[in-house]
C-alpha positions as CSV (number, residue, x, y, z in Angstrom):
1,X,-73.3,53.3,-61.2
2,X,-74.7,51.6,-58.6
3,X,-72.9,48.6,-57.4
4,X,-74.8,45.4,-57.6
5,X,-76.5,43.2,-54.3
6,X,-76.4,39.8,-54.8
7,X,-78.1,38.4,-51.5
8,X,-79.2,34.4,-50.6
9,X,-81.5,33.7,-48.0
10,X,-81.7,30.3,-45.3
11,X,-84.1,29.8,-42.3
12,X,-82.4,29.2,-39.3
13,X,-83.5,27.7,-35.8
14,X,-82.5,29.1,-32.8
15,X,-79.3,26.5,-32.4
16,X,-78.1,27.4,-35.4
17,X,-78.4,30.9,-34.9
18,X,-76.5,30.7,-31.6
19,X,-74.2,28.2,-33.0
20,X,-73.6,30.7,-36.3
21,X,-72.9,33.5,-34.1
22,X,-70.1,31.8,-31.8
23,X,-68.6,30.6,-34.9
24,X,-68.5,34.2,-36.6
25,X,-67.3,35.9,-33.8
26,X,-63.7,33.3,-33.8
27,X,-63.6,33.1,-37.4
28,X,-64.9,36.4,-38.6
29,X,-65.1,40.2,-38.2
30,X,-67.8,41.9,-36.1
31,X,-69.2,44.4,-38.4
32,X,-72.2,45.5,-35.2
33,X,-75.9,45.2,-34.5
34,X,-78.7,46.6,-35.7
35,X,-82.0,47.2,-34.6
36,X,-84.1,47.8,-37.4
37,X,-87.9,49.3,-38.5
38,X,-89.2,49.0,-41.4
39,X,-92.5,50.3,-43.3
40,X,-92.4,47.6,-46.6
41,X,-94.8,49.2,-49.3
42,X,-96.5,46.8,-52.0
43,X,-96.0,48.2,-55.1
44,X,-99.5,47.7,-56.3
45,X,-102.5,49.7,-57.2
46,X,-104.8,46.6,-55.6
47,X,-105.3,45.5,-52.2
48,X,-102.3,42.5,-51.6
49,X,-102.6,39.3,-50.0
50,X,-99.4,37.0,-51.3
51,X,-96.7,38.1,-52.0
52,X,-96.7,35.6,-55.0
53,X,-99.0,38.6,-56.4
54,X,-95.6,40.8,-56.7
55,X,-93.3,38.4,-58.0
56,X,-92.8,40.2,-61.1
57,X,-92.6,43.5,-59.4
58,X,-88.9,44.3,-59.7
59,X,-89.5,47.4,-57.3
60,X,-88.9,46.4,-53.7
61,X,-89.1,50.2,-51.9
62,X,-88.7,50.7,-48.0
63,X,-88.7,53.3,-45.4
64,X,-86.8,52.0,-42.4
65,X,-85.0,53.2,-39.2
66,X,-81.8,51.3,-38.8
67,X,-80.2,51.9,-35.2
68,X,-82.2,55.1,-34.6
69,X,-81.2,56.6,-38.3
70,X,-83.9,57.1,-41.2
71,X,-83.4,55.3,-44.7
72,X,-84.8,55.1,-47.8
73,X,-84.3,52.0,-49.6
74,X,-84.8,51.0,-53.2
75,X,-84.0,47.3,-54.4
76,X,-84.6,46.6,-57.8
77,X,-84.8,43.9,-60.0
78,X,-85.8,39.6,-59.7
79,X,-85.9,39.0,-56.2
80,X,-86.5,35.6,-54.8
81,X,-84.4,33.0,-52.1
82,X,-81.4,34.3,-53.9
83,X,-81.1,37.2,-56.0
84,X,-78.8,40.5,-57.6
85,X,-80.6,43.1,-57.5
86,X,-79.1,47.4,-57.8
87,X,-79.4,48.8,-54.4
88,X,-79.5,52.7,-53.7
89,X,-79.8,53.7,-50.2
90,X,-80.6,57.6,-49.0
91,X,-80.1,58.6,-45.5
92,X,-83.0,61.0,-44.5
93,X,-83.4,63.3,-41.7
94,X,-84.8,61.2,-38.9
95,X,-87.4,64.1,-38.1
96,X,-88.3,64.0,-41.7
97,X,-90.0,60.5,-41.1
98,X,-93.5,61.2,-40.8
99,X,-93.2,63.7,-43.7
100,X,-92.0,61.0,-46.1
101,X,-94.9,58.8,-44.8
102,X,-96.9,61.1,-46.3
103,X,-94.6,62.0,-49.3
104,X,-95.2,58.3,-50.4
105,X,-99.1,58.4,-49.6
106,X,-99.5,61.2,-52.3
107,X,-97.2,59.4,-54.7
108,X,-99.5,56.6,-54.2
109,X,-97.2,54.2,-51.6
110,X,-99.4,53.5,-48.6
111,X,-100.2,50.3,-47.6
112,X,-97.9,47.3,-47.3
113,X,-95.9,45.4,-44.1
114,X,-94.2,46.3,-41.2
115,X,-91.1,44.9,-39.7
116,X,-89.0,44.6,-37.0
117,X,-85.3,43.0,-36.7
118,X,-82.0,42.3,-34.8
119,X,-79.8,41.9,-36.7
120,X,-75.7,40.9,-36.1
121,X,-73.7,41.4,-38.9
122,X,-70.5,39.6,-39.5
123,X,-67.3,39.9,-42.7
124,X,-66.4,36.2,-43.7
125,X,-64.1,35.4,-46.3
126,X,-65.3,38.2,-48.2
127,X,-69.2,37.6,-47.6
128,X,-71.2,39.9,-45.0
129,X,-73.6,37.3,-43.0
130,X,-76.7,38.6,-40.9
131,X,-77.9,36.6,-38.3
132,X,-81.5,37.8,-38.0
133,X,-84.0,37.9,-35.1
134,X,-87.3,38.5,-35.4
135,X,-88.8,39.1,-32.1
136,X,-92.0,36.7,-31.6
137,X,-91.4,34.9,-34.9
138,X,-87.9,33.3,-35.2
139,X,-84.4,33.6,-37.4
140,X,-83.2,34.0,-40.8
141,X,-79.9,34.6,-42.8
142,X,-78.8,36.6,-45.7
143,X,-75.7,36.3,-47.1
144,X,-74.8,39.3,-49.4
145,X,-71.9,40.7,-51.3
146,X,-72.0,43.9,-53.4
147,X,-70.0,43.8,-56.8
148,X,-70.2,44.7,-59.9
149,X,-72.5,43.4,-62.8
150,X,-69.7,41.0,-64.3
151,X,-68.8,39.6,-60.9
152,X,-72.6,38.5,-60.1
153,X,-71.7,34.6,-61.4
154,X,-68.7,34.4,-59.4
155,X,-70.5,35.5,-56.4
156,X,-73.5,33.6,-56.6
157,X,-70.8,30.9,-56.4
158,X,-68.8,31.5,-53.5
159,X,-71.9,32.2,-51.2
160,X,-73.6,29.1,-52.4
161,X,-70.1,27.5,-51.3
162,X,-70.0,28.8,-48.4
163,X,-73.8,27.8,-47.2
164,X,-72.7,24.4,-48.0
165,X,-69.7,24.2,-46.0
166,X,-71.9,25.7,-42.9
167,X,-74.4,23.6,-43.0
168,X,-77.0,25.8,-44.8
169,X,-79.1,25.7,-47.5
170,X,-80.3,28.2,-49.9
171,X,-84.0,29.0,-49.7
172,X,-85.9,29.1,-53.6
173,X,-88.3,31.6,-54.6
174,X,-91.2,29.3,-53.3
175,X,-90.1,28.9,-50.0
176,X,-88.9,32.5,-49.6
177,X,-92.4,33.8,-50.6
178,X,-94.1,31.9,-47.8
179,X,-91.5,33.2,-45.3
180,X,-92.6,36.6,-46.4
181,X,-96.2,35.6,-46.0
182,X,-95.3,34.3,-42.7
183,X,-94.1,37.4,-41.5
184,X,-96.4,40.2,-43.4
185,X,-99.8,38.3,-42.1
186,X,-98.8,38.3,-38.6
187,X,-101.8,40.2,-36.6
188,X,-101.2,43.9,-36.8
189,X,-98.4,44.0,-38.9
190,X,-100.1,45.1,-42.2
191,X,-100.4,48.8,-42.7
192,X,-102.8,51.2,-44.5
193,X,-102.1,54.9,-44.0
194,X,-105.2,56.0,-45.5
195,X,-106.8,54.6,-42.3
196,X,-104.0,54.7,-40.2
197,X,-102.2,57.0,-38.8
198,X,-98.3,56.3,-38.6
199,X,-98.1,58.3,-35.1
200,X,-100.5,55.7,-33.7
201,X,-98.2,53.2,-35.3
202,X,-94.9,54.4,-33.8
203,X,-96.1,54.1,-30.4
204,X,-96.1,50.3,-30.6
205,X,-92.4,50.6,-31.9
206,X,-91.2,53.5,-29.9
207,X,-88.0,51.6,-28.7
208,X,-87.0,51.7,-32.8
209,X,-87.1,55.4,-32.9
């Protein structure tokens, strides 16, 4: 069975992300970076604008290339600020890419977002922390464990816990959403590979590949 992500969310601004990552790297364990690609598809049959329009879309499916290597990704379940969703992960062949672009397309997956992240990745007290960077946009923080179902109270608890004693604070669904907006409307960031082609696309994020 597949082990459970529960997963909370906070803005950051470029102090605290500088001040988070001097404090992880005494306190914690470096886990590495990651520079990170990702084609987001919207699970819908109808052109989206908000994101508020898949709220109760439990399927959150990504292609992505995370430090050169190819991923498929499939969350599922409530998603929001703060959430515990099951998380299955398949490492693809990275020359396979463009094939599963158009793998998805047939299946009906072709438009959504695209995204681009660096990422550092720290172990405290039992909690994984990623500082993110968005390049031209700004910072963000996830804080996620991965346990079972009957653990998912007790570790909503100790990362809510720890975002207090660092200063943080948990985004809700509301403010999460417009994050999400924020980043999926930036100019040329929306994709549509019935009149796109992803070559053309990769081009613009060649360093990814």
């Amino acid at each position: 069975m597949p082990k459970i992500e529960v997963e909370h969310r906070g803005i950051l601004t470029e102090e605290k992300f500088k001040e988070l990552n001097e404090f992880f790297k005494k306190k914690g364990k470096f886990l590495g970076k990651k520079g990170r690609f990702s084609v987001i598809y919207f699970v819908s049959k109808k052109k989206v604008k908000k994101v508020e329009e898949l709220k109760n879309v439990p399927i959150d499916l990504k292609l992505r290339i995370t430090n050169k290597k190819t991923e498929l990704v499939l969350k599922y379940g409530k998603w929001g600020g703060k959430d515990a969703r099951k998380e299955f992960i398949f490492p693809i062949n990275s020359n396979k890419f463009d094939e599963m672009i158009e793998f998805f397309k047939i299946l009906g997956f072709y438009h959504g977002a695209l995204n681009t992240t660096k990422t550092y990745l720290y172990k405290y007290k039992g909690i994984e922390f990623a500082l993110v960077k968005v390049p031209d946009w700004g910072y963000y923080l996830e804080a996620e464990m991965l346990v079972n179902e009957s653990d998912i109270k007790k570790a909503n608890a100790k990362i809510i816990g720890e975002y207090k004693r660092l200063g943080l604070r948990v985004l809700d669904d509301k403010e999460f959403r417009e994050l999400l907006d924020d980043l999926n409307n930036r100019k040329g960031y929306r994709f549509n590979f019935k009149k796109q082609k992803i070559s053309d696309i990769k081009k613009r994020f060649i360093d990814y590949f």
